[in-house]
Every structure is written in C-alpha cells, then in structure tokens.
C-alpha positions in Angstrom: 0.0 0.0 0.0 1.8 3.5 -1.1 1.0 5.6 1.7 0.3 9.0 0.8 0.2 12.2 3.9 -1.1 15.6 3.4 -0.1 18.5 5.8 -2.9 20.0 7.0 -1.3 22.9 9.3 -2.0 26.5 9.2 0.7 27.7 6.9 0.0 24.7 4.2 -3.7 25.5 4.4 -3.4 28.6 3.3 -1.3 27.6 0.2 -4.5 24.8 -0.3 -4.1 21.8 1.1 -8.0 21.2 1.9 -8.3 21.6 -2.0 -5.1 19.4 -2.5 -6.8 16.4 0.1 -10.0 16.4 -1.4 -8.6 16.0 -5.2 -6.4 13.4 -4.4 -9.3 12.0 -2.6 -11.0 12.2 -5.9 -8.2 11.2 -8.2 -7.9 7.5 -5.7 -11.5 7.1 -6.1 -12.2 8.1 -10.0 -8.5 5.6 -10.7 -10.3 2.7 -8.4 -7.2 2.8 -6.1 -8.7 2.8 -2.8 -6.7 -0.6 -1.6 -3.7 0.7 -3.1 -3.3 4.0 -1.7 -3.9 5.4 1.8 -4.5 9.0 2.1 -3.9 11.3 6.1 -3.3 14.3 6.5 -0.7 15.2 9.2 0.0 18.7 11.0 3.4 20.5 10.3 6.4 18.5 8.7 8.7 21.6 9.1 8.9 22.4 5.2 6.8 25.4 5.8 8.0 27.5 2.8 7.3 25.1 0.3 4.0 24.9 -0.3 1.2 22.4 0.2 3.7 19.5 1.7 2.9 16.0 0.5 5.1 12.8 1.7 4.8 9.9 -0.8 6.7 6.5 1.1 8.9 9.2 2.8 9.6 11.5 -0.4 8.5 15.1 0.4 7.2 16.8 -2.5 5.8 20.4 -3.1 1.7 20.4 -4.3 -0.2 23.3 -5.1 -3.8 22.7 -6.4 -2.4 23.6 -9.5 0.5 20.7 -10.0 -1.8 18.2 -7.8 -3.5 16.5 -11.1 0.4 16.3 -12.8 1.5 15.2 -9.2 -0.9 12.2 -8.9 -0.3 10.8 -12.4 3.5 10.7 -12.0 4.2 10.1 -8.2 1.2 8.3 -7.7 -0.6 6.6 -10.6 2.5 5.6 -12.3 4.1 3.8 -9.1 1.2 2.0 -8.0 
C-alpha cells in the first residue's frame, strides 16, 4: 500500500491543502485505487515555505492545487 500524507497545518492551508486532500481524494476514487493508496493528513512536517507538503513513502514533494492533477499521475498513478 503506497501511503500517501497531506499536511494540513496553518501555513500549508493557506497555500490549499484542503483543495489538494480532497482531489487526491478524488483522483484514488475516480483511478479505483482505494486498496492501493492510503490517504492522512498530518499537521506541520517543518517544510513550511514550500507549499502544500505532500510525503509519498517518505519522499517530500511540493503540491499546489495547480501541479496536484500532474503530481498524482506521476508520483502516484505511475508507481502504484
């Protein structure tokens, strides 16, 4: 199971994180990949200034709403 965390703390949640959860969220469910990939959402993971923070099987990666569809088909989709 690729295990997949969202920060969800105050400085990430302003950059869009609740936007970045629920279309991941959508992207699992639309790709059938619910009992391939688990989805949390964590507080702070100290990478403040880079955005939405994602982990991907401890890889940090930088997610806006904007790069979150590109992000899912190449870190996620493609690896599963």
């Amino acid at each position: 199971m690729k295990k997949v965390t969202v920060c969800i703390g105050s400085s990430c949640h302003l950059k869009g994180s609740r936007q970045v959860v629920e279309m991941l969220q959508y992207f699992i469910a639309q790709n059938n990949l619910d009992d391939k990939v688990e989805l949390s959402g964590t507080f702070c993971m100290g990478q403040c200034q880079k955005g939405v923070c994602v982990n991907v099987d401890d890889n940090f990666y930088s997610v806006t709403p904007d790069t979150v569809k590109e992000f899912f088909e190449k870190e996620i989709l493609a690896k599963v």
